[in-house]
N, C-alpha and C positions, 0 to 999 in steps of 0.2 A: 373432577378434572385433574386436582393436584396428583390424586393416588395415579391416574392413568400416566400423567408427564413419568410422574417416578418410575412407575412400573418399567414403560419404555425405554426409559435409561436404564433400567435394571442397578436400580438406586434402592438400596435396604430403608426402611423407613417404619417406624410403630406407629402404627395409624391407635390413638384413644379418640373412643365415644365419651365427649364430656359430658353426657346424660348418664353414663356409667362412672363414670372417675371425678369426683365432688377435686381432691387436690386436682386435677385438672384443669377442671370446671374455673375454681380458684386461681389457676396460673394465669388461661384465657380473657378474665376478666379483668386480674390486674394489667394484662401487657395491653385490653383494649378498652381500658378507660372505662371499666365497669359492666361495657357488653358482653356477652356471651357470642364472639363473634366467628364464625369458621367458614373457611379456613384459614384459622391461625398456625403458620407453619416456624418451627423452632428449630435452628439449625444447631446442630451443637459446639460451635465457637459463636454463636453469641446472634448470628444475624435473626434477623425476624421479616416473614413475609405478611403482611396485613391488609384486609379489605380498608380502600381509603376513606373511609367512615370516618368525619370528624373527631371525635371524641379517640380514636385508636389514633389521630396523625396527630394530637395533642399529647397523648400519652408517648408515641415513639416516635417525634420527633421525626431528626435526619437521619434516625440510627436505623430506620426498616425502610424496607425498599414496600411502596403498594403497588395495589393491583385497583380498577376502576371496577368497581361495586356497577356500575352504569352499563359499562361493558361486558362484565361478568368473564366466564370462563373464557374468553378467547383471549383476556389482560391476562387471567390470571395463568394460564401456559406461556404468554410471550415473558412475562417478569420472573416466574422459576424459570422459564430456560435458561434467562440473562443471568441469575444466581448462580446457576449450576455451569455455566458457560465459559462465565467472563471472570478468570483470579483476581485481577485489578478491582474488581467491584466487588469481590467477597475480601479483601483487604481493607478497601479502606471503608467497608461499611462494619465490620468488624472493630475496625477503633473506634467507630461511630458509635457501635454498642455497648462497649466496654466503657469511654467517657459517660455516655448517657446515663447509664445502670449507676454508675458513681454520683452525676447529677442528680437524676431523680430519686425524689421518696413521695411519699402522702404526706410528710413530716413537711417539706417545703412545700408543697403545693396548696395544703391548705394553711401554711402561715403566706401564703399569696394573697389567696381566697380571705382573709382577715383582714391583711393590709388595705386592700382594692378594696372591700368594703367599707373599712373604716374612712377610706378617700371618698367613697361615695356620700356615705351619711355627712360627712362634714360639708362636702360640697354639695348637698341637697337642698333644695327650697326651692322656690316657682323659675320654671324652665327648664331647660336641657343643661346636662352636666358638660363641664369642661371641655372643649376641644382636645384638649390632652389628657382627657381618660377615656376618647373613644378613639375606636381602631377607624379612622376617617384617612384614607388615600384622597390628597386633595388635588392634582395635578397628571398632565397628558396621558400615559397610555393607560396608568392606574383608574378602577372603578371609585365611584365618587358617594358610594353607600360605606355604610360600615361594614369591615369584613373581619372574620374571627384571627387570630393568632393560628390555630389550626389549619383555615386555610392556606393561607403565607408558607406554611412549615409544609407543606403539601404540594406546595407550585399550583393548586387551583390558580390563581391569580394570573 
């Protein structure tokens, strides 16, 4: 569906098979949190369009615009169009990129994944861990389960 949007606007575009292209393969995974996930679309200032797959809205944050995995192609043509559409939102979702790409590495994210552990085990023994080490919404229109970081960063919520 993304090659057909583009097609239609008569929008140049290198379509890689990441079953053919390993550094490709490679790019897809780090921008989706380790999946091999497509269509992953790279725009070349920086924005990024992503199935909203947890793990991908964990990794790109506020910086990509998704598309609902649920709803499938018909998200994914309304959110390129908005891309391709709207300059205000390839603006400022481009600073969005450009901060993020500076934030993120593997390098922070697992001295996270270290830290949070190390909270765990300290605070481990018979029961449930701290209120303050799980994602608990405790109050009115908020769900009252734990919910991920990723989905928050997502607007699921």
């Amino acid at each position: 569906m993304a090659k057909h949007v583009l097609d239609s606007r008569e929008i140049a575009y290198e379509y890689i098979d990441i079953d053919l292209a390993p550094e490709a393969a490679a790019l897809v995974q780090r921008i989706n949190g380790g999946f091999r996930t497509v269509p992953t679309i790279l725009f070349p200032d920086g924005r990024v369009l992503v199935n909203d797959h947890p793990p991908n809205a964990e990794t790109v944050g506020d910086a990509g615009i998704y598309f609902s995995g649920k709803a499938g192609v018909d998200d994914l043509a309304r959110q390129l169009g908005r891309l391709l559409d709207d300059p205000g939102v390839v603006a400022s979702y481009r600073s969005r990129a450009l901060r993020r790409a500076r934030e993120y590495s593997w390098e922070a994210i697992t001295d996270e994944y270290e830290q949070l552990l190390t909270q765990v085990c300290e605070a481990s023994g018979h029961g449930s861990l701290p209120p303050s080490m799980l994602d608990l919404e405790l109050a009115g229109d908020q769900p009252t389960e734990p919910v991920s970081v990723a989905q928050k960063a997502v607007g699921l919520l």
